[in-house]
C-alpha positions in Angstrom: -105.8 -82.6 -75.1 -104.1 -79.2 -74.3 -105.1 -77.1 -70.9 -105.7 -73.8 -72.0 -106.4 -72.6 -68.4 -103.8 -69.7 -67.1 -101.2 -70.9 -64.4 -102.6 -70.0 -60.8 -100.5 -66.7 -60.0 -97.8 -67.2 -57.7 -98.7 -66.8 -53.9 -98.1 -63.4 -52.3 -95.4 -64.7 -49.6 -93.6 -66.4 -52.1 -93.5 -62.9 -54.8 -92.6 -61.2 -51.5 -89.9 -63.7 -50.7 -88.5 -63.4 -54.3 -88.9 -59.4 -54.3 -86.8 -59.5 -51.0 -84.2 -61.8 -52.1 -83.3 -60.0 -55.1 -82.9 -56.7 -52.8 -80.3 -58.7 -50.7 -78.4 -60.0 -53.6 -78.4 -56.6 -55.3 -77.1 -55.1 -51.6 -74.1 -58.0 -51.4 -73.2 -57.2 -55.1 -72.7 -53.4 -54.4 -71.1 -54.3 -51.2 -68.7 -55.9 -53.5 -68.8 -53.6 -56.2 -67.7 -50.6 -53.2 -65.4 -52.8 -51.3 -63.3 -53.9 -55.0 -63.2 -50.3 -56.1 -61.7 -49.3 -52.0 -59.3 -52.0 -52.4 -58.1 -50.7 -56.1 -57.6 -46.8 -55.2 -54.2 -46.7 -56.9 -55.2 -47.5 -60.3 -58.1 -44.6 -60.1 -57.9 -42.6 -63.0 -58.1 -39.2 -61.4 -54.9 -36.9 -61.3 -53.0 -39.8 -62.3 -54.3 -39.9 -66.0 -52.0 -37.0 -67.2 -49.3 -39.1 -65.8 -50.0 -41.6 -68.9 -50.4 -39.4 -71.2 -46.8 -37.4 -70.1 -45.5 -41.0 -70.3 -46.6 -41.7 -74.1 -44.9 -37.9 -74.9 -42.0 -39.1 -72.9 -41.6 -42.4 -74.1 -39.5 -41.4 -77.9 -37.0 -40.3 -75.4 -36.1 -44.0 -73.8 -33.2 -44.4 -75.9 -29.9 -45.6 -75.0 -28.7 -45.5 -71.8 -32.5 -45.4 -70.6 -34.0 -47.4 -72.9 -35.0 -50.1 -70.3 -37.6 -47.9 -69.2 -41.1 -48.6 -69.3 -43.9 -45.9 -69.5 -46.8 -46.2 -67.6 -49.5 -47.8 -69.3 -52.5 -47.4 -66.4 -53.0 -44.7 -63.8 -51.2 -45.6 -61.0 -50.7 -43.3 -57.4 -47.4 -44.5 -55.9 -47.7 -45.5 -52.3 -47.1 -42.6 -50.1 -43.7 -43.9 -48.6 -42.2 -43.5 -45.8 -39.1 -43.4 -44.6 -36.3 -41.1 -42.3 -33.6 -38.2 -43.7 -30.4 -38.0 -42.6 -31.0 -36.3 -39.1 -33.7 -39.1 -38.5 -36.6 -37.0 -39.0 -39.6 -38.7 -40.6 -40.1 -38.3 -44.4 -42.9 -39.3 -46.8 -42.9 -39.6 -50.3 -45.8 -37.1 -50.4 -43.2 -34.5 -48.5 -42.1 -34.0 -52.5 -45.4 -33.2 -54.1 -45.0 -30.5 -56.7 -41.6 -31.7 -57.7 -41.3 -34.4 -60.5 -39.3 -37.2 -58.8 -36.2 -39.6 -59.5 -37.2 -42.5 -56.5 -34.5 -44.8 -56.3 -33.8 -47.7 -53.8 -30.5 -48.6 -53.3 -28.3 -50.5 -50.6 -24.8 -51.0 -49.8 -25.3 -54.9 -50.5 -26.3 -54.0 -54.0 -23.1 -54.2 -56.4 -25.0 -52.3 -59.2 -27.0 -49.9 -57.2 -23.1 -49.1 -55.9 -21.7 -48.4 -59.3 -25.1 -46.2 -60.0 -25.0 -43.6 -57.3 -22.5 -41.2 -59.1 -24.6 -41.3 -61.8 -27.5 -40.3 -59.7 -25.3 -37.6 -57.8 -24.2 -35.8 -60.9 -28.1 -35.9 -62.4 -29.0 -34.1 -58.6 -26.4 -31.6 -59.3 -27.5 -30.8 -62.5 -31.1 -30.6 -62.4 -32.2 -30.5 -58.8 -34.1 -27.6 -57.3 -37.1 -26.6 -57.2 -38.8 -28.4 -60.0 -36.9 -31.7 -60.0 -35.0 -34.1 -57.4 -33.6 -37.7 -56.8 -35.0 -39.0 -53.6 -32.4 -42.0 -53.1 -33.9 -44.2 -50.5 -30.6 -47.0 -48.4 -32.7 -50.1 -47.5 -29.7 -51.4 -45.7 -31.0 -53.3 -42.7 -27.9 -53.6 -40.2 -25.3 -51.4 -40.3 -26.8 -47.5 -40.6 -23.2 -46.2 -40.9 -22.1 -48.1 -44.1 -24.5 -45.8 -46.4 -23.6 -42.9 -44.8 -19.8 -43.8 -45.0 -20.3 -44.8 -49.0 -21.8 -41.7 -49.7 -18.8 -39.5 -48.0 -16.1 -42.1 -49.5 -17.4 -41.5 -52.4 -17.9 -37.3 -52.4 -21.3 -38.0 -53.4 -22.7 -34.8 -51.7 -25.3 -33.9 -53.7 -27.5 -36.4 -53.1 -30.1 -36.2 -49.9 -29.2 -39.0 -47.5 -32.8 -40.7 -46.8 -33.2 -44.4 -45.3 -35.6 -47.2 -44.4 -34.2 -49.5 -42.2 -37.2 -52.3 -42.3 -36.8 -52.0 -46.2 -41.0 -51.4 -46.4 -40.1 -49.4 -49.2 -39.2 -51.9 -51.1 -42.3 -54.0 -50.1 -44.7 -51.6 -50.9 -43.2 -50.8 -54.3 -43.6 -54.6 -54.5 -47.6 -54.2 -53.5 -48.0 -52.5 -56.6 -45.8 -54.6 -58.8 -42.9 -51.7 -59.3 -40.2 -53.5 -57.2 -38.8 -56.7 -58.7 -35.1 -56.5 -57.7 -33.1 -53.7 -57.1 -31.7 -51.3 -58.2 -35.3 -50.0 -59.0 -36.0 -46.3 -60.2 -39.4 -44.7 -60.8 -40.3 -41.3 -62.4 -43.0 -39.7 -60.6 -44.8 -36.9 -61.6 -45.5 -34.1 -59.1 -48.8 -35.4 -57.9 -47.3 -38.6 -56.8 -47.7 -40.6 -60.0 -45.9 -43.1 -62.3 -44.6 -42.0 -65.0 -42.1 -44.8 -65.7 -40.0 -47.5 -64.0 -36.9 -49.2 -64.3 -35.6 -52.4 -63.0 -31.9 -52.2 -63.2 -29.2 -49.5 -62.8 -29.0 -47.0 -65.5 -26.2 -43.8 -66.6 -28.7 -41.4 -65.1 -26.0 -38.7 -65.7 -25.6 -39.7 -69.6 -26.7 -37.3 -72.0 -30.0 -39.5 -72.8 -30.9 -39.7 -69.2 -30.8 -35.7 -68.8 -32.6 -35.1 -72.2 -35.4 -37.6 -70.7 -35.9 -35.6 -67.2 -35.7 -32.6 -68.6 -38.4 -33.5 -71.3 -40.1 -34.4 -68.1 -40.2 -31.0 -66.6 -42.0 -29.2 -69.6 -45.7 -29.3 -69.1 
């Protein structure tokens, strides 16, 4: 024998309940949904879509001596980084915005960042000005005269001296997943954003290198 009777409707407290729980669970997910997208700001898409795109035009140009390269496949703001010039004077990365931007971090310590700082002097000399420069950043964490000395031993005038002393350079990069040894170079555009990286030295004076930065400066 079937009961053909209609449930008894739910009490009002308890729809009232429900109605009110589901309003708190909704709040706590778009908490979540705000506080995730805060926490992710760097990958925004934003200015730092063109960045991509440049990088896919640029990216027949890693060829020889910078075919280690990789392009940037997601929008991605580098950290605003700071660290000192050579008088001491408080620098951040964003100081350079409007120029497309060579960041390297080197130090002393580092036998192949050594052998690659001629390479990045010659590629200042070249090309830097107005549009373009090589912001060479010494992590070195004791001695602050030993960059400064390897630069002068080794006439390399050109480049800016700039220097971090704690080496938070390094970690930030490392936040973001763009610093895994050093050397480590990235091409920013002039809004702050990737355009490639490199993990490793590189001839950034070789014919290859300058054909790839100065691809880089046409819009």
């Amino acid at each position: 024998m079937t009961n053909d009777m209609p449930a008894a409707p739910a009490p009002r407290s308890s729809r009232r309940r429900y109605v009110l729980g589901a309003v708190a669970a909704g709040a706590v997910l778009g908490y979540l949904g705000v506080a995730a997208w805060q926490d992710a700001p760097k990958l925004a898409t934003g200015p730092c879509s063109a960045a991509v795109a440049t990088a896919k035009r640029l990216s027949p140009q890693f060829t020889g001596e910078v075919a280690a390269l990789t392009a940037a496949s997601k929008p991605l703001q580098i950290p605003d980084l700071a660290f000192d010039d050579g008088s001491g004077t408080a620098k951040k990365l964003s100081d350079f915005r409007g120029k497309t931007v060579l960041l390297n971090l080197w130090a002393t310590w580092c036998v192949p960042c050594r052998k690659e700082m001629p390479a990045l002097n010659n590629l200042q000399a070249k090309l830097g000005g107005d549009a373009f420069q090589v912001v060479a950043v010494n992590i070195d964490t004791r001695d602050a005269d030993k960059p400064k000395a390897f630069l002068a031993d080794g006439n390399l005038t050109a480049l800016a001296y700039f220097t971090d002393k704690s080496a938070k350079v390094f970690q930030d990069l490392k936040g973001v997943g763009r610093a895994l040894g050093m050397p480590t170079s990235v091409l920013i555009d002039a809004k702050g954003c990737e355009i490639a990286t490199i993990a490793g030295p590189a001839e950034w004076d070789s014919p290859d290198a300058v054909r790839l930065i100065e691809a880089a400066l046409k819009n």
